[in-house]
Structure formats: C-alpha cells, structure tokens
C-alpha positions as YAML, in Angstrom:
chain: A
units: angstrom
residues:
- id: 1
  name: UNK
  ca: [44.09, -62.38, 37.67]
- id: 2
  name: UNK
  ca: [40.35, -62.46, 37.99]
- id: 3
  name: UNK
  ca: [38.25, -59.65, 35.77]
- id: 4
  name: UNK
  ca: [35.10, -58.90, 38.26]
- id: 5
  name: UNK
  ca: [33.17, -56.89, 36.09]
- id: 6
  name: UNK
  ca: [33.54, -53.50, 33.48]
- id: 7
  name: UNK
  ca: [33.93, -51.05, 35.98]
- id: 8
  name: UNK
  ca: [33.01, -47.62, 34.68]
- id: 9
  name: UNK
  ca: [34.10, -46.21, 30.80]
- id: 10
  name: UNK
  ca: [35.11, -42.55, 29.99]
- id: 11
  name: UNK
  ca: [34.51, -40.65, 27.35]
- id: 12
  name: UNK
  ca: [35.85, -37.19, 25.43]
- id: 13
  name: UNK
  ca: [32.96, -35.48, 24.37]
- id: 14
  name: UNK
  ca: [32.45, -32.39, 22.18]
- id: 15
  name: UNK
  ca: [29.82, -31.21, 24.17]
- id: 16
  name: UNK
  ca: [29.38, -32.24, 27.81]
- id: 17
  name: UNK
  ca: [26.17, -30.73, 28.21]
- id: 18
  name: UNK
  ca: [24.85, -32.19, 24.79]
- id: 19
  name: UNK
  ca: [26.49, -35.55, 26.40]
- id: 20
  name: UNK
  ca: [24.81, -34.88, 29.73]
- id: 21
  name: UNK
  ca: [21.02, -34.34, 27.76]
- id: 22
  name: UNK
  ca: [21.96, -38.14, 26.41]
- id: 23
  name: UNK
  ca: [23.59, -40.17, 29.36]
- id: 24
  name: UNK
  ca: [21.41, -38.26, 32.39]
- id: 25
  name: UNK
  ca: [18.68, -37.00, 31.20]
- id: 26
  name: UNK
  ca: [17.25, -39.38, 28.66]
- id: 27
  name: UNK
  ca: [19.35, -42.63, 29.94]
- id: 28
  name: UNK
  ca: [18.49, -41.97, 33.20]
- id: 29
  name: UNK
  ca: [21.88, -41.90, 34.64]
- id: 30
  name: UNK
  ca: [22.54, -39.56, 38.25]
- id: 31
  name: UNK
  ca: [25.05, -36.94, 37.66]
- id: 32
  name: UNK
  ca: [27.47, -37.67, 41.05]
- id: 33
  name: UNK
  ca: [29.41, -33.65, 40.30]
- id: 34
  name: UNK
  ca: [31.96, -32.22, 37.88]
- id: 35
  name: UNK
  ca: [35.69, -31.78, 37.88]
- id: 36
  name: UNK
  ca: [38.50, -30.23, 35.96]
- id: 37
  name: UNK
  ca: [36.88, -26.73, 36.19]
- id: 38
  name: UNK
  ca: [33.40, -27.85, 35.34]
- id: 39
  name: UNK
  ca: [34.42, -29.49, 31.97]
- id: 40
  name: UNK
  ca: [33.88, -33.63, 33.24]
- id: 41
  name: UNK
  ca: [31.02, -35.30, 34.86]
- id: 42
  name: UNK
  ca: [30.44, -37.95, 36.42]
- id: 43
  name: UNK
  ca: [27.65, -40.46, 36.20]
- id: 44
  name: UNK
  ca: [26.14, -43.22, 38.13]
- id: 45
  name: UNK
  ca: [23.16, -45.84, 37.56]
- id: 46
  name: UNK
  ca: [23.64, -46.77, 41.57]
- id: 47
  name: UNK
  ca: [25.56, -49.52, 40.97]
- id: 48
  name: UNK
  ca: [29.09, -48.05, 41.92]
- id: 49
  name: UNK
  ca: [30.89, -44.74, 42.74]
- id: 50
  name: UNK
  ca: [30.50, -43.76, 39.05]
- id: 51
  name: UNK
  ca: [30.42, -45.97, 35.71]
- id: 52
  name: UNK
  ca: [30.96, -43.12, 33.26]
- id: 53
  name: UNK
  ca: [32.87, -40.56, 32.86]
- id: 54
  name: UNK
  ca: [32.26, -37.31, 30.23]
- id: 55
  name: UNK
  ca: [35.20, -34.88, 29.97]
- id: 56
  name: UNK
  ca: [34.71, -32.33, 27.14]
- id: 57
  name: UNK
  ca: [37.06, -31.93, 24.64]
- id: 58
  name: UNK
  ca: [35.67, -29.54, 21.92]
- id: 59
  name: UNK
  ca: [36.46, -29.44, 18.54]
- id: 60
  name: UNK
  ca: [40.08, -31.18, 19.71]
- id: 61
  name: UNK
  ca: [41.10, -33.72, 16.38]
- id: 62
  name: UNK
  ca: [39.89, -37.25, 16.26]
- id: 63
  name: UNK
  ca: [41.88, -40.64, 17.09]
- id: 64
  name: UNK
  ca: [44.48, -41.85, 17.29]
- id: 65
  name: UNK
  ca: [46.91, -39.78, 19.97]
- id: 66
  name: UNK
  ca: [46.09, -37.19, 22.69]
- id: 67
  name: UNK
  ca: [42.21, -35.13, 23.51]
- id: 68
  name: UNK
  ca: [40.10, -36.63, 21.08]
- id: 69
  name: UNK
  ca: [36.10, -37.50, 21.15]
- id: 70
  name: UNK
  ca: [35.19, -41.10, 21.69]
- id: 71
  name: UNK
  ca: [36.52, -43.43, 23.83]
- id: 72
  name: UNK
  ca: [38.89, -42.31, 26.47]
- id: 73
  name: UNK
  ca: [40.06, -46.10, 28.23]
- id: 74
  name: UNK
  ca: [37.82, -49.06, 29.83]
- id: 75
  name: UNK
  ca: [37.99, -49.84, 33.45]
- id: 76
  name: UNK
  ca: [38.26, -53.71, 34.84]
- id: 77
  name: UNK
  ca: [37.91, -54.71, 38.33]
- id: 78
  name: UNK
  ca: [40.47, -56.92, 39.11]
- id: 79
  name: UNK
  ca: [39.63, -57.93, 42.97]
- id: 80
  name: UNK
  ca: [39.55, -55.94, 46.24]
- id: 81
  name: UNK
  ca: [43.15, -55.73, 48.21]
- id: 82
  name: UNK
  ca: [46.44, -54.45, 47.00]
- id: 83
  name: UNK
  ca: [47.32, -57.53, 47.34]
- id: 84
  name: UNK
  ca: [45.33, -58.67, 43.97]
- id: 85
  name: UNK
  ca: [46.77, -55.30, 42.51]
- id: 86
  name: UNK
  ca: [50.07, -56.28, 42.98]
- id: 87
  name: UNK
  ca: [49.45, -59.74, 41.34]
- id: 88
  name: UNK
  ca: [48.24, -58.52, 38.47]
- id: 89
  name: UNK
  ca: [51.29, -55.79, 37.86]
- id: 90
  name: UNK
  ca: [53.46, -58.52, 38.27]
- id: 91
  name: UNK
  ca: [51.60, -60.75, 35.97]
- id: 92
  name: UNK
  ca: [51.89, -58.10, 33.51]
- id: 93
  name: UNK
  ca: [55.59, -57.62, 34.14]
- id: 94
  name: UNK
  ca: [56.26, -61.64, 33.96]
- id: 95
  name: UNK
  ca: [54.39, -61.04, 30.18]
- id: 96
  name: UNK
  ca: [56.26, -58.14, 29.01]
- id: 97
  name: UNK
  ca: [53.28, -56.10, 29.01]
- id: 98
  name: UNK
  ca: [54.48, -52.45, 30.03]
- id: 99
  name: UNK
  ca: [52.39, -50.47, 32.57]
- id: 100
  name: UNK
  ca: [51.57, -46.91, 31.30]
- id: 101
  name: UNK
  ca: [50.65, -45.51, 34.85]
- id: 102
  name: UNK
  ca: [49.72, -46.47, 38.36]
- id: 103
  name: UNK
  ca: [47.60, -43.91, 40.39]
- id: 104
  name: UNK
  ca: [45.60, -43.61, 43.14]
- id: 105
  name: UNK
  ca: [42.17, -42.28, 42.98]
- id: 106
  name: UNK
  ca: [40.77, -42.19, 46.49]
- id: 107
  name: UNK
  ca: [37.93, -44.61, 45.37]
- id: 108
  name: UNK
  ca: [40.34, -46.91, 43.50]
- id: 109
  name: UNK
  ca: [43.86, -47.88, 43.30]
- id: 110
  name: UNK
  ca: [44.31, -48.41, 39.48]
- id: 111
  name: UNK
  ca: [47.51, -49.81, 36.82]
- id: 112
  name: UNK
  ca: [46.90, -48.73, 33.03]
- id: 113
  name: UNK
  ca: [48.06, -50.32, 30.17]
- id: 114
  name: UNK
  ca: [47.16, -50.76, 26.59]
- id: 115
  name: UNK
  ca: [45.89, -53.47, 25.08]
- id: 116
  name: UNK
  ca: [47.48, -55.06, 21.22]
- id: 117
  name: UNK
  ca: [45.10, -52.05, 19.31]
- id: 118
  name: UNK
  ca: [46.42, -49.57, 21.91]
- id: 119
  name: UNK
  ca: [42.98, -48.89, 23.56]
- id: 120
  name: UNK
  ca: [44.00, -47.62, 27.16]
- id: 121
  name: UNK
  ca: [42.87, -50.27, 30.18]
- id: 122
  name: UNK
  ca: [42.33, -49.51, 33.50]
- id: 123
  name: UNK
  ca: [42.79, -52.32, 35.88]
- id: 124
  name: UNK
  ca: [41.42, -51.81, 39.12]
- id: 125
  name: UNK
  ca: [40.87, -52.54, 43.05]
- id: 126
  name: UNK
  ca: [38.01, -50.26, 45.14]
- id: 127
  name: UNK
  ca: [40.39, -48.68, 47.86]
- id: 128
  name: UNK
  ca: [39.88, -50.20, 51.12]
- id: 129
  name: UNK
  ca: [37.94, -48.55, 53.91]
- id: 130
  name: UNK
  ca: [36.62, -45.62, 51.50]
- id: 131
  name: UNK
  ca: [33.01, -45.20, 51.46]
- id: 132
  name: UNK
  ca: [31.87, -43.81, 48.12]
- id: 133
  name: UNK
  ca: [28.18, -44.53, 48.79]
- id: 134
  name: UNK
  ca: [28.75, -42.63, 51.77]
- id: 135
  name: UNK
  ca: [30.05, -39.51, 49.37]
- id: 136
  name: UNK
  ca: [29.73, -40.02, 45.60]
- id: 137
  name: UNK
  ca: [32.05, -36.82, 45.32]
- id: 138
  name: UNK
  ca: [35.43, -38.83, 46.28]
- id: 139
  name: UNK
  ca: [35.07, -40.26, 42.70]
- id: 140
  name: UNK
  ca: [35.90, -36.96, 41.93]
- id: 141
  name: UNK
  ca: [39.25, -36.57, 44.50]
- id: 142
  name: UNK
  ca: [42.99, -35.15, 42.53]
- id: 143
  name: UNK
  ca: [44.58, -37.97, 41.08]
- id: 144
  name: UNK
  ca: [47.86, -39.39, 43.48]
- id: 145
  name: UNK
  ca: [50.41, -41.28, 42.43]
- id: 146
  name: UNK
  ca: [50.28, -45.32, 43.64]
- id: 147
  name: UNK
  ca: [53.11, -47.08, 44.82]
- id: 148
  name: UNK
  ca: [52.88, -50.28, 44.60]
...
C-alpha cells in the first residue's frame, strides 16, 4: 500500500456557518453544496471533489465517543482501482487491523479503520469513470455500502 496524498479532512463544528465565515470566506475555500438537511458543507480549494468537510454538531459533548466538535477522521488516497482497495483491506486483515466500515461514496470507494490513538482513517480510491469536476455535487451522493 502506497499513501498518494491527504485526501480531504472532516470536521464537527458548533457552528457551520461560523465555520463557513472561517474555511470559505476568509480561507478562500469554494463551498461545492450542503447535505444532511443543510447541517454539512462541503469545501473545495480546486484541487479535488472536496478536501473538507463541516457537519454541525452544536453544543453535542467533546471527545472521546460519538458527535463531538473537532476532528471527525482523515482521508488517505491509497491508489486508483479496486484492485489497490482490495490490497490494502487485505493488508490490513494479514495485520490484524480490524476494518470499521467499507462504503461507497459515488466519488470514492473508501475502508475505515482506526489508527493505535483511535483517530478514525479513511483509506481511499476515486471511483472509476465518475466525473466530480464534471459535478462537484456527487461528493455529496447517500452513502452505499461497498463490497469488496
């Protein structure tokens, strides 16, 4: 397994539109839309279908389990066929490192685990043949499960 680059990052937020004066408007960042009934945005410098995420939480308690503020998990791009994907799930198998969750997100096909501190990582493939640039929105799409 090959990490490309940090993907994207997403946070919970107190405030999205506080978080959205930060991130957009004074970083600079393009707001792509929102999901989950207005209450998440995401964000994009250009470089890729969206590098953060902001879903507002409230006044929900802090760390450690469940909707907090602060980091939400990191995402790594692992390569660009499901053929990498698989690879690295059964690397993580062969090293007793159990997968949390495997989904499908229209953009990208993704595994999550946690790493020692139990920080939640994403790793990830862009899906094949889906143009994001195309339609920033499908960054956005319901979750699906991934079989891999």
């Amino acid at each position: 397994m090959n990490a490309r680059h940090l993907g994207h990052l997403v946070f919970y937020v107190k405030d999205l539109t506080r978080s959205l004066e930060f991130y957009r408007d004074l970083l600079g960042f393009k707001e792509i839309g929102r999901t989950f009934g207005g209450k998440a945005a995401g964000l994009t410098s250009g470089r890729t279908h969206h590098e953060l995420l902001l879903i507002e939480v409230g006044d929900a308690p802090g760390p450690p389990q469940g909707l907090r503020r602060g980091l939400y998990h990191i995402g790594i791009n692992i390569g660009e066929s499901s053929v990498e994907l698989r690879s690295a799930k059964d690397e993580l198998e062969r090293n007793g490192i159990p997968i949390s969750g495997m989904s499908d997100h229209t953009v990208t096909q993704s595994l999550y685990l946690h790493d020692p501190d139990g920080n939640e990582v994403e790793l990830y493939i862009d899906a094949p043949g889906v143009n994001w640039e195309e339609n920033p929105m499908l960054a956005l799409s319901p979750i699906k499960p991934l079989a891999l």
